[in-house]
N, CA, C and O atoms as a GROMACS GRO file, in nm:
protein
  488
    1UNK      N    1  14.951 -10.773  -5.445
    1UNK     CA    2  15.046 -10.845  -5.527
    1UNK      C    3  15.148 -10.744  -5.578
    1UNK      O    4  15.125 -10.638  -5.638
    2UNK      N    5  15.262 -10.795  -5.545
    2UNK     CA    6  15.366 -10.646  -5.627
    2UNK      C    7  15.395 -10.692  -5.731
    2UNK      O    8  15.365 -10.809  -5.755
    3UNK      N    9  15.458 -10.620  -5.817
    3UNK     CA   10  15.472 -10.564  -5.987
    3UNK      C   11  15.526 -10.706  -6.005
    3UNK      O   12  15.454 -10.784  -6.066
    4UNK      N   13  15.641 -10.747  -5.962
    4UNK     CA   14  15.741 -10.828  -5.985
    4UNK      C   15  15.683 -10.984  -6.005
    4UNK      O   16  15.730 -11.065  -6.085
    5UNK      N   17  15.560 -11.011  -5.905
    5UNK     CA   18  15.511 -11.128  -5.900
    5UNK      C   19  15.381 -11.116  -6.033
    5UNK      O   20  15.300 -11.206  -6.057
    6UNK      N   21  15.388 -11.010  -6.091
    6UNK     CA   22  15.272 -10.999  -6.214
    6UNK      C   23  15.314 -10.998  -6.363
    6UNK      O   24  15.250 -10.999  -6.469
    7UNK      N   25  15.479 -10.995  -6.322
    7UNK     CA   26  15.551 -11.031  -6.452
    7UNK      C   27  15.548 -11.199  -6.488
    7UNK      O   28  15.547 -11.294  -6.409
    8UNK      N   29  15.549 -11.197  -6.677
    8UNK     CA   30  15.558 -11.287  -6.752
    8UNK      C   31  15.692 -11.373  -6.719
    8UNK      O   32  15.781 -11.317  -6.783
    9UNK      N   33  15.753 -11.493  -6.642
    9UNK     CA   34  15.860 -11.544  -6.629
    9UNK      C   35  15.832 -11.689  -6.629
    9UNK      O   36  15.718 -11.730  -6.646
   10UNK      N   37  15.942 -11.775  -6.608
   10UNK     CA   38  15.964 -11.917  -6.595
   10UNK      C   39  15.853 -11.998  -6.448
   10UNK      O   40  15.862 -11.997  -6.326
   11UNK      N   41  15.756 -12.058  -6.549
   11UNK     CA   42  15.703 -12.169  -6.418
   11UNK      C   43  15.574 -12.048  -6.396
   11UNK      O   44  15.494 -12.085  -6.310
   12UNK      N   45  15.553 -11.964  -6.435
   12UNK     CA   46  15.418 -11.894  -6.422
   12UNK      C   47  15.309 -11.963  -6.464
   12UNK      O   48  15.317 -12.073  -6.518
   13UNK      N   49  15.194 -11.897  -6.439
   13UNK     CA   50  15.107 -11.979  -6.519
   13UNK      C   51  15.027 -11.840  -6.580
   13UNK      O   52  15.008 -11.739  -6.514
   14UNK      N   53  14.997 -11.856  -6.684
   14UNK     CA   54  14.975 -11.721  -6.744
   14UNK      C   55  14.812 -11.757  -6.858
   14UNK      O   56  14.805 -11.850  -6.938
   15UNK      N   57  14.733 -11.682  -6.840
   15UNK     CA   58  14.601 -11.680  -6.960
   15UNK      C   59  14.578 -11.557  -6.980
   15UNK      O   60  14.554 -11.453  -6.918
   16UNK      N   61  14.602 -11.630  -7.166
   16UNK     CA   62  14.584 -11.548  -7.279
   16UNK      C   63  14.493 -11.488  -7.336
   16UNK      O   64  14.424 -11.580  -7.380
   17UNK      N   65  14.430 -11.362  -7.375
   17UNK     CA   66  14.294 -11.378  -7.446
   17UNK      C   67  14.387 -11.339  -7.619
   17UNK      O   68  14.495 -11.290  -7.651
   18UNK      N   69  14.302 -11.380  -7.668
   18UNK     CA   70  14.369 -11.415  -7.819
   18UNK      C   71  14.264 -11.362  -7.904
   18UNK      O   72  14.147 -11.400  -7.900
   19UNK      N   73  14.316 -11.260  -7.992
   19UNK     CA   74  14.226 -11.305  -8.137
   19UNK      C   75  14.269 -11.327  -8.272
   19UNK      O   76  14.389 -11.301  -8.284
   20UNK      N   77  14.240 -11.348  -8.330
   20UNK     CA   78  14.323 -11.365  -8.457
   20UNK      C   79  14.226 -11.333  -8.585
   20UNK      O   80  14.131 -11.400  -8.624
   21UNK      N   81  14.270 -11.230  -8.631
   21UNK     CA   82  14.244 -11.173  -8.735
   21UNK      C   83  14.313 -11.198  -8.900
   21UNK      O   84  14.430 -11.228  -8.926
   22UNK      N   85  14.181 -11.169  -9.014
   22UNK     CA   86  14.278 -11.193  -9.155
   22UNK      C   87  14.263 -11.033  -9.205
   22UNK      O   88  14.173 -10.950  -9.219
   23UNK      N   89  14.406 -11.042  -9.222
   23UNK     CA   90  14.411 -10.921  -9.274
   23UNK      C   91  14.370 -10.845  -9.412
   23UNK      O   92  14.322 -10.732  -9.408
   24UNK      N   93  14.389 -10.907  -9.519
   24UNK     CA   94  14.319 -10.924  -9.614
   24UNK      C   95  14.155 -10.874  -9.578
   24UNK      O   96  14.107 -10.763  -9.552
   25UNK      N   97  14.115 -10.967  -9.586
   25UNK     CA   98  13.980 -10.936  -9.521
   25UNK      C   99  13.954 -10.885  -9.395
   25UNK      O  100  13.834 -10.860  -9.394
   26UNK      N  101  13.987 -10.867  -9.325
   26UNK     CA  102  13.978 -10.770  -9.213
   26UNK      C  103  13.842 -10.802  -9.137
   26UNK      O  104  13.749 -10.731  -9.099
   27UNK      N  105  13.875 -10.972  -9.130
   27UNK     CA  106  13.755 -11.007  -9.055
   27UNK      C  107  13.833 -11.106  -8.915
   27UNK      O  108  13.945 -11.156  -8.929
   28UNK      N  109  13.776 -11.116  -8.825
   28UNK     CA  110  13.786 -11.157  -8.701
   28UNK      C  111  13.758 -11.354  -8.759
   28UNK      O  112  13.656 -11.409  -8.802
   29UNK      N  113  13.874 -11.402  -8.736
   29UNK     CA  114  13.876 -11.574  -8.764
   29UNK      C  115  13.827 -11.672  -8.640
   29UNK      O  116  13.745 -11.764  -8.641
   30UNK      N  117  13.910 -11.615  -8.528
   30UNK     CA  118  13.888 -11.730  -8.398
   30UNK      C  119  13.946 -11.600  -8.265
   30UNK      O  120  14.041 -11.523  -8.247
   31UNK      N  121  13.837 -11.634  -8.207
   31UNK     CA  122  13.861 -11.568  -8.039
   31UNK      C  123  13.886 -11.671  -7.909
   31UNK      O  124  13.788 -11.731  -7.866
   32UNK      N  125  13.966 -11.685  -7.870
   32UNK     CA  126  13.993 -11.755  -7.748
   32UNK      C  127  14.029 -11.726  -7.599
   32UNK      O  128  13.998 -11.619  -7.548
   33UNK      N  129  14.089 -11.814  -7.536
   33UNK     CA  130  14.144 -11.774  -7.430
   33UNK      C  131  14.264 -11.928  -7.411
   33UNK      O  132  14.215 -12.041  -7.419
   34UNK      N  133  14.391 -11.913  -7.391
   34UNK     CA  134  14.491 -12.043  -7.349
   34UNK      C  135  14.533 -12.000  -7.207
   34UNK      O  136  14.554 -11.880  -7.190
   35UNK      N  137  14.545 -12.073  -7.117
   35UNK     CA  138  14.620 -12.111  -7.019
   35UNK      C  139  14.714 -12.218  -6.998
   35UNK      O  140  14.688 -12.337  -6.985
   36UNK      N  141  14.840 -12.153  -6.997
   36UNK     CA  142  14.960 -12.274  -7.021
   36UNK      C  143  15.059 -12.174  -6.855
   36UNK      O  144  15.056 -12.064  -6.801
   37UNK      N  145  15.140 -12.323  -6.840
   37UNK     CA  146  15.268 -12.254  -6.775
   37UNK      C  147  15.405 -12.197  -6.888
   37UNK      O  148  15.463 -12.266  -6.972
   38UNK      N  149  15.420 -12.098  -6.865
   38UNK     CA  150  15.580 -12.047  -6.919
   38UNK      C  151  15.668 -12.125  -6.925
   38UNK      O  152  15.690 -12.191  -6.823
   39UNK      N  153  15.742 -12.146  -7.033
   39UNK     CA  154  15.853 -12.224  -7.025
   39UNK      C  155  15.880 -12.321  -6.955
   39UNK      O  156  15.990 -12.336  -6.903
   40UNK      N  157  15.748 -12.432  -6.937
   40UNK     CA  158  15.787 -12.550  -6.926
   40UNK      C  159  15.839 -12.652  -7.022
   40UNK      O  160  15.890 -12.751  -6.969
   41UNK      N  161  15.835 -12.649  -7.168
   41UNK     CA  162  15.880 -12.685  -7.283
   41UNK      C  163  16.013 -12.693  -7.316
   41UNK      O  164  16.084 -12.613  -7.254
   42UNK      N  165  16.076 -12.774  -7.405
   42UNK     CA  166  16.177 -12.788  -7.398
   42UNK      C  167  16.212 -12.655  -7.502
   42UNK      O  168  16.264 -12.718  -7.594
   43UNK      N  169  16.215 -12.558  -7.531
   43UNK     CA  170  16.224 -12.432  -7.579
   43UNK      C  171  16.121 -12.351  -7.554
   43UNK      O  172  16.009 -12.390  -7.521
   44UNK      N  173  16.159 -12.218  -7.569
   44UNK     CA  174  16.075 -12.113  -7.572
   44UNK      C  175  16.009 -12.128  -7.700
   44UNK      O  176  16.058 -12.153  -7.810
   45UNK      N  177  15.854 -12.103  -7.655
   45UNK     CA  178  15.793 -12.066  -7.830
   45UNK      C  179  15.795 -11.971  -7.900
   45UNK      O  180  15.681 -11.942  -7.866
   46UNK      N  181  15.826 -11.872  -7.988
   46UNK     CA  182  15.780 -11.756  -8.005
   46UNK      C  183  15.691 -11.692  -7.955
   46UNK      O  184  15.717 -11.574  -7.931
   47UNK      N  185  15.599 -11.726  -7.931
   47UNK     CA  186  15.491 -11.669  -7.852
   47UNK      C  187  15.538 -11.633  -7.736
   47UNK      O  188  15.544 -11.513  -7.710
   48UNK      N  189  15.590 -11.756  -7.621
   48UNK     CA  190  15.643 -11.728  -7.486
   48UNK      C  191  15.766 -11.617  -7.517
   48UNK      O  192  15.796 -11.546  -7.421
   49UNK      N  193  15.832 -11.600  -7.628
   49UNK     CA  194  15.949 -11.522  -7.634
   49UNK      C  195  15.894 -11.386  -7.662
   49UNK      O  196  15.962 -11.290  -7.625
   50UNK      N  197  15.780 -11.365  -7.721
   50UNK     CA  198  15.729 -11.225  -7.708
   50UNK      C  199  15.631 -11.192  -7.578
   50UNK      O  200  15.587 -11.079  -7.554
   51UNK      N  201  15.609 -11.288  -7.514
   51UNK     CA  202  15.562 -11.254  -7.359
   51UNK      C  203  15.688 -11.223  -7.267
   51UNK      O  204  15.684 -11.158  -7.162
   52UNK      N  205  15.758 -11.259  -7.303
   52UNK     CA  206  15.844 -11.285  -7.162
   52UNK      C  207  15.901 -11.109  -7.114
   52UNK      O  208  15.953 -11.028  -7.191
   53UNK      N  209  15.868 -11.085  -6.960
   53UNK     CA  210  15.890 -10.995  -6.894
   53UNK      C  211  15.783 -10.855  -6.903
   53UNK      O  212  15.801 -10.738  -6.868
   54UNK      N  213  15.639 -10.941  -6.981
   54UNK     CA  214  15.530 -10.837  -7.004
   54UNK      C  215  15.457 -10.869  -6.876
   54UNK      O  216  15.520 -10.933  -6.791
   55UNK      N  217  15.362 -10.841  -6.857
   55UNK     CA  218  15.323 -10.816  -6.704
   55UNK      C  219  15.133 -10.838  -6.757
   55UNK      O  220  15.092 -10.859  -6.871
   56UNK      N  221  15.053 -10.824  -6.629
   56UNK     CA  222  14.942 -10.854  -6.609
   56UNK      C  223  14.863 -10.735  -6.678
   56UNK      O  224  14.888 -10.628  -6.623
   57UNK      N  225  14.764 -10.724  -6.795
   57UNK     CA  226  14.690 -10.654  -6.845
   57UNK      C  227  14.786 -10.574  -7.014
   57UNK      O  228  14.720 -10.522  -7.104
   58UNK      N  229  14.892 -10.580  -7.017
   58UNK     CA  230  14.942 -10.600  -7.186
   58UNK      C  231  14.903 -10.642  -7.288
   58UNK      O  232  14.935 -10.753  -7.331
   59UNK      N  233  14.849 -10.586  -7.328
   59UNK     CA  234  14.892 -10.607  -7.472
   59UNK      C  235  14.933 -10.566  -7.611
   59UNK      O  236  14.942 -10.448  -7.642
   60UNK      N  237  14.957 -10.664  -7.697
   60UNK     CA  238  15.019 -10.692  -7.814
   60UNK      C  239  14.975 -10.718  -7.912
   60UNK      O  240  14.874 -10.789  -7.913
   61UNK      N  241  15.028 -10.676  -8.026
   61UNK     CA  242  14.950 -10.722  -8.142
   61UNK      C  243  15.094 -10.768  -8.237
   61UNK      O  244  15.187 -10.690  -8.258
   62UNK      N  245  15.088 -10.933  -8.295
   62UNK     CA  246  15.164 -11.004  -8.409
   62UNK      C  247  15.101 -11.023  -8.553
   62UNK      O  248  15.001 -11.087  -8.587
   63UNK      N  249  15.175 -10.959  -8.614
   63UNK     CA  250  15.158 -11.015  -8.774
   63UNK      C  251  15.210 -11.104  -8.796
   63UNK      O  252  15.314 -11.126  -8.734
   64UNK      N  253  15.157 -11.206  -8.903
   64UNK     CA  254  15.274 -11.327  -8.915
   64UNK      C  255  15.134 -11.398  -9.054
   64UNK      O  256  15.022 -11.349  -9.065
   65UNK      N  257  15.187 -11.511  -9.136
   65UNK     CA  258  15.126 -11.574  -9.207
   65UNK      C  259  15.075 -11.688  -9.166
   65UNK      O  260  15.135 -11.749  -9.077
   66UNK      N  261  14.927 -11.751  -9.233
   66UNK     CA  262  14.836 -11.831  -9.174
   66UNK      C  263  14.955 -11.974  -9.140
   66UNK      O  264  14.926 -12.068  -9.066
   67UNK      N  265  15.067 -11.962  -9.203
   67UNK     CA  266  15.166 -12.133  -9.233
   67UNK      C  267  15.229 -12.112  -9.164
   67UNK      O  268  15.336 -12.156  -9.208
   68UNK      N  269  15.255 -12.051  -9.027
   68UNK     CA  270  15.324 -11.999  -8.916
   68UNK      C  271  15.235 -11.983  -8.800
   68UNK      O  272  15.285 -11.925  -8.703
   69UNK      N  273  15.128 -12.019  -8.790
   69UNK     CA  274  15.060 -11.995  -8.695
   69UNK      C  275  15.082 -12.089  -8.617
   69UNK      O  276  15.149 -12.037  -8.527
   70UNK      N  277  15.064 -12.237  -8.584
   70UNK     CA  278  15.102 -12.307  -8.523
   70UNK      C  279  15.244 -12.344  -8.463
   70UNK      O  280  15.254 -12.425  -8.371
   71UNK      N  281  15.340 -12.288  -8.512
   71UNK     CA  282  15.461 -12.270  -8.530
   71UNK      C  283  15.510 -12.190  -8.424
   71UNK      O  284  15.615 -12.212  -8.363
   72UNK      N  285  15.392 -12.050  -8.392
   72UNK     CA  286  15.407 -11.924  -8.364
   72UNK      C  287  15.397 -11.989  -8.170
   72UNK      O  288  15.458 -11.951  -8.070
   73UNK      N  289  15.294 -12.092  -8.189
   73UNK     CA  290  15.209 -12.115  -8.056
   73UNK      C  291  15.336 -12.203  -8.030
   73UNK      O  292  15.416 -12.169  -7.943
   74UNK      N  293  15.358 -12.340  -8.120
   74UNK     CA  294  15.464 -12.431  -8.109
   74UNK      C  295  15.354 -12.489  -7.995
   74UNK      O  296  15.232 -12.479  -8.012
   75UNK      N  297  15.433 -12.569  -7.842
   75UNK     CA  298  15.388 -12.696  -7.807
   75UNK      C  299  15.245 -12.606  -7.697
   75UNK      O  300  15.186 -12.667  -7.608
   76UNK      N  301  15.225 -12.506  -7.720
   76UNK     CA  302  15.118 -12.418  -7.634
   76UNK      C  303  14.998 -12.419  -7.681
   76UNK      O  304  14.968 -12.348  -7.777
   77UNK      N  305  14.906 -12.504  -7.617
   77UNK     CA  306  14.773 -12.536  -7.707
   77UNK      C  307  14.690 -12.444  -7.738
   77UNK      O  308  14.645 -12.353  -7.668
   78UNK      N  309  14.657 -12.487  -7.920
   78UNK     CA  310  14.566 -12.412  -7.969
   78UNK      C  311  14.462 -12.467  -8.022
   78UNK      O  312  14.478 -12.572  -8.085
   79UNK      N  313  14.324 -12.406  -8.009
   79UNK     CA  314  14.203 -12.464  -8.039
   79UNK      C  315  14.250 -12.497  -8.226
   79UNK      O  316  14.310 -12.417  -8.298
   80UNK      N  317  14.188 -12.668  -8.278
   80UNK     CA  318  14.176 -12.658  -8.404
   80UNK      C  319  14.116 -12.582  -8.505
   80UNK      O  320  13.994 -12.596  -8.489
   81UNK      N  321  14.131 -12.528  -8.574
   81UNK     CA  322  14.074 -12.399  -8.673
   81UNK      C  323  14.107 -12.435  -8.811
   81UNK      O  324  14.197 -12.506  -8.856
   82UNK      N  325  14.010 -12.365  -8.870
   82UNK     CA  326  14.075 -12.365  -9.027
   82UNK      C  327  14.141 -12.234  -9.079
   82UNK      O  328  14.077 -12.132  -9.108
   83UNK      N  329  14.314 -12.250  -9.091
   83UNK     CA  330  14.358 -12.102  -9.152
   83UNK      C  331  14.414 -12.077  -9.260
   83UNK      O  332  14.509 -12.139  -9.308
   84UNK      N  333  14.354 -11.979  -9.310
   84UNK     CA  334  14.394 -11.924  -9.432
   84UNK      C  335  14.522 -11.892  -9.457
   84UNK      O  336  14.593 -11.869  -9.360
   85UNK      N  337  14.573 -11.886  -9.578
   85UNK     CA  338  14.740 -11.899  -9.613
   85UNK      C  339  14.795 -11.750  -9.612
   85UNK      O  340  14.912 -11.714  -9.599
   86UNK      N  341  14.694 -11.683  -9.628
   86UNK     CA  342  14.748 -11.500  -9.629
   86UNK      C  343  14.782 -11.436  -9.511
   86UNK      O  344  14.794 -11.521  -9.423
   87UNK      N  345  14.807 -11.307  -9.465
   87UNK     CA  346  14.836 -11.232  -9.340
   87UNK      C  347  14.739 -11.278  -9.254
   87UNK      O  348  14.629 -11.324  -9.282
   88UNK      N  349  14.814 -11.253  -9.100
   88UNK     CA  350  14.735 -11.270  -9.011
   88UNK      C  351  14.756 -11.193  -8.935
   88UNK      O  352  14.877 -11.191  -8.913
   89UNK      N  353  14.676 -11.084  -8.845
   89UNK     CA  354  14.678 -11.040  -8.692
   89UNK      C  355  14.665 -11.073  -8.587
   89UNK      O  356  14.550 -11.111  -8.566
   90UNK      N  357  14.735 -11.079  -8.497
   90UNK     CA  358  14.731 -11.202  -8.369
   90UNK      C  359  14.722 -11.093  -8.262
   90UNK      O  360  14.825 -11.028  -8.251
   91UNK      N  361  14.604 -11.052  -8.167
   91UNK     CA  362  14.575 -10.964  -8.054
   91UNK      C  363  14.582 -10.998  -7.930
   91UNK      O  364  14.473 -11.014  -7.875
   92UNK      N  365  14.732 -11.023  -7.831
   92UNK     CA  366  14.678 -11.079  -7.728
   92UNK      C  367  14.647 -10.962  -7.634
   92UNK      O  368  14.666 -10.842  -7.651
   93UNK      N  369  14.587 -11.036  -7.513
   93UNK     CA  370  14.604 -10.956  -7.369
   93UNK      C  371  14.652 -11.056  -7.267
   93UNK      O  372  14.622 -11.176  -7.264
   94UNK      N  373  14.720 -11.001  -7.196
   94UNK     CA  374  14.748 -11.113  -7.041
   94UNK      C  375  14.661 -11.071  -6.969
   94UNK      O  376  14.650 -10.950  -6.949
   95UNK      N  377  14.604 -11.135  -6.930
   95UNK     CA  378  14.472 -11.178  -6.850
   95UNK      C  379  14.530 -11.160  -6.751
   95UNK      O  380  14.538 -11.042  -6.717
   96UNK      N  381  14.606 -11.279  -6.647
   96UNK     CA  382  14.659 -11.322  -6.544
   96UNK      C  383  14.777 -11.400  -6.548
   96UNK      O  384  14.802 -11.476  -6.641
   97UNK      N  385  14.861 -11.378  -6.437
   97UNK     CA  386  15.025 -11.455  -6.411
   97UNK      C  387  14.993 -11.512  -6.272
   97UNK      O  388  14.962 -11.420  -6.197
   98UNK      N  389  14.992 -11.592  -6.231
   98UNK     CA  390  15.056 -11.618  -6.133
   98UNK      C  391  15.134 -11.738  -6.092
   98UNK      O  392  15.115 -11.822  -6.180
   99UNK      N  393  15.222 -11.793  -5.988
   99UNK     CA  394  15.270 -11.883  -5.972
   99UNK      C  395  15.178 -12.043  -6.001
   99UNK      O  396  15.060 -12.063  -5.975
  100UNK      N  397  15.262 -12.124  -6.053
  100UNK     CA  398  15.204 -12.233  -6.126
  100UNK      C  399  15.253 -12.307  -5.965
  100UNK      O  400  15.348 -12.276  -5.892
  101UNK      N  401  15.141 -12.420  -5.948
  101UNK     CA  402  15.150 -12.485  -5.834
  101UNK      C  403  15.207 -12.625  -5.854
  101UNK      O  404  15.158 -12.680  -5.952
  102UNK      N  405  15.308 -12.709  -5.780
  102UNK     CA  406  15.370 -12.816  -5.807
  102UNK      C  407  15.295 -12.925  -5.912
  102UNK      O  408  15.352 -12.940  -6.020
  103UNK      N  409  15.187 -12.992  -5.892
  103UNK     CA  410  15.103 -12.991  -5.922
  103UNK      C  411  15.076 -13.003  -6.046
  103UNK      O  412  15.104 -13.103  -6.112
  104UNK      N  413  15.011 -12.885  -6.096
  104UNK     CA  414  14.992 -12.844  -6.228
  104UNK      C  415  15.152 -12.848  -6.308
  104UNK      O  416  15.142 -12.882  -6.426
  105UNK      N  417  15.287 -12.820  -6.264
  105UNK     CA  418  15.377 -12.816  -6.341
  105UNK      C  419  15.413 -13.024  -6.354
  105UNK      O  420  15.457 -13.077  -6.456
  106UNK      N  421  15.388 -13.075  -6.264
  106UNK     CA  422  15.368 -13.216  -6.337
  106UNK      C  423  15.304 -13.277  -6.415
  106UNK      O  424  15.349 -13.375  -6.475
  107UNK      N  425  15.151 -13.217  -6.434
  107UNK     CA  426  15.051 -13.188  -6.493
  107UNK      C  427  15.124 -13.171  -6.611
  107UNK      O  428  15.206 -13.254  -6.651
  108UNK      N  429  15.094 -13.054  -6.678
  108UNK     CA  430  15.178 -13.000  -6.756
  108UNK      C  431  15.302 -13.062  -6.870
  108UNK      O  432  15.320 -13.055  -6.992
  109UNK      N  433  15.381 -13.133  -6.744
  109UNK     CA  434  15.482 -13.184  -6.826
  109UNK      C  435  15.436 -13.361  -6.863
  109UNK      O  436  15.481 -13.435  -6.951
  110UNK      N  437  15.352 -13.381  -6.779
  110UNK     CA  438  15.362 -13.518  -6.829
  110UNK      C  439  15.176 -13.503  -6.933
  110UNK      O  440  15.107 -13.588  -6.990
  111UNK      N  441  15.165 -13.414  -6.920
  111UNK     CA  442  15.068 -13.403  -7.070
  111UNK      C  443  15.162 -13.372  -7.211
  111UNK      O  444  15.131 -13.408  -7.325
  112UNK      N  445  15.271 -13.306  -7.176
  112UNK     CA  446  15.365 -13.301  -7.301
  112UNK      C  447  15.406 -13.431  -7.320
  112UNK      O  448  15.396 -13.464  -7.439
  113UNK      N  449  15.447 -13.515  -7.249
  113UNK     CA  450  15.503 -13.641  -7.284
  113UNK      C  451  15.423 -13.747  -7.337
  113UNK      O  452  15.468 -13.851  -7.384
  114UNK      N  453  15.296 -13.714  -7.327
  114UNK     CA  454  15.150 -13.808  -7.352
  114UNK      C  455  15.146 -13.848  -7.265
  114UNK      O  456  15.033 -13.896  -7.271
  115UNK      N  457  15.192 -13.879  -7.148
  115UNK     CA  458  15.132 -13.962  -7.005
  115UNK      C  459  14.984 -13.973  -7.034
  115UNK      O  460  14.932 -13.867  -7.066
  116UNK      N  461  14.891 -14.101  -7.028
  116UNK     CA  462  14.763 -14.069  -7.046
  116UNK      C  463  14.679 -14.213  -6.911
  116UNK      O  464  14.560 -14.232  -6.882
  117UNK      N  465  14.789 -14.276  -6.868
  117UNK     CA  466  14.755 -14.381  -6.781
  117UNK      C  467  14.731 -14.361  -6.664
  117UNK      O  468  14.673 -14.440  -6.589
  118UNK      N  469  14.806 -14.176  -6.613
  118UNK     CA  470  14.748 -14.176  -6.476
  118UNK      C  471  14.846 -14.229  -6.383
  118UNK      O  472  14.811 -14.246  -6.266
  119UNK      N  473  15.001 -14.266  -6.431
  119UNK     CA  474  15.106 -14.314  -6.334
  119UNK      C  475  15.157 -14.228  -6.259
  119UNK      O  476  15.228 -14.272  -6.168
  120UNK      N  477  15.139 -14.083  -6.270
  120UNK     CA  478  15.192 -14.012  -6.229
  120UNK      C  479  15.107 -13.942  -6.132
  120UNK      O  480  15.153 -13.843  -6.073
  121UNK      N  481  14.958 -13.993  -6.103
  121UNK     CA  482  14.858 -13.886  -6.054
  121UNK      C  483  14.789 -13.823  -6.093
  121UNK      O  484  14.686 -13.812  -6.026
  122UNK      N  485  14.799 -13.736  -6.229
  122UNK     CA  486  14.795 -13.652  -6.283
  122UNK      C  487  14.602 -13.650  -6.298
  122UNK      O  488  14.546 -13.559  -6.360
   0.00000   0.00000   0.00000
């Protein structure tokens, strides 16, 4: 696979490992993993805007407050949690990029729209 096809871009499909930390307490809140496509949304999220053009095995670390966290992810699913209103540390790694398949990007978009009847295949 060359470099270029392991970069963070449009229509990828990319998984996250995540942790999220309180800073304050300096304890570990929620560990995950998301798999979404890039910028299929009708904006970039913050999140996708601090991925974009990072590559396979990166990572990053975000500060930000518990009333921004969802905000941070925007329409990129996140497991429900309970978060605290103080600092937060957000640890990702990119796992994996690769091309998102026709498929899954209909997938995708018609799960954003609520499609839930199945008109589309999905």
């Amino acid at each position: 696979m060359n470099e270029k096809s392991t970069l963070v871009g449009n229509l990828k499909k990319i998984l996250l490992t995540y942790r999220i930390v309180s800073v304050s307490e300096n304890a570990p809140l929620h560990d995950g993993t998301i798999q979404f496509i890039y910028g299929i949304g009708h904006y970039l999220t913050p999140l996708e805007l601090d991925l974009a053009d990072r590559s396979v095995e990166d990572a990053f670390t975000m500060k930000l407050f518990g009333v921004d966290l969802y905000d941070y992810f925007g329409h990129i699913p996140l497991s429900p949690m309970e978060i605290p209103e103080g600092e937060l540390s957000l640890h990702f790694r990119i796992d994996r990029v690769e091309d998102a398949q026709p498929a899954e990007i209909v997938k995708a978009l018609a799960d954003m729209t609520g499609c839930c009847d199945n008109c589309c295949g999905c």
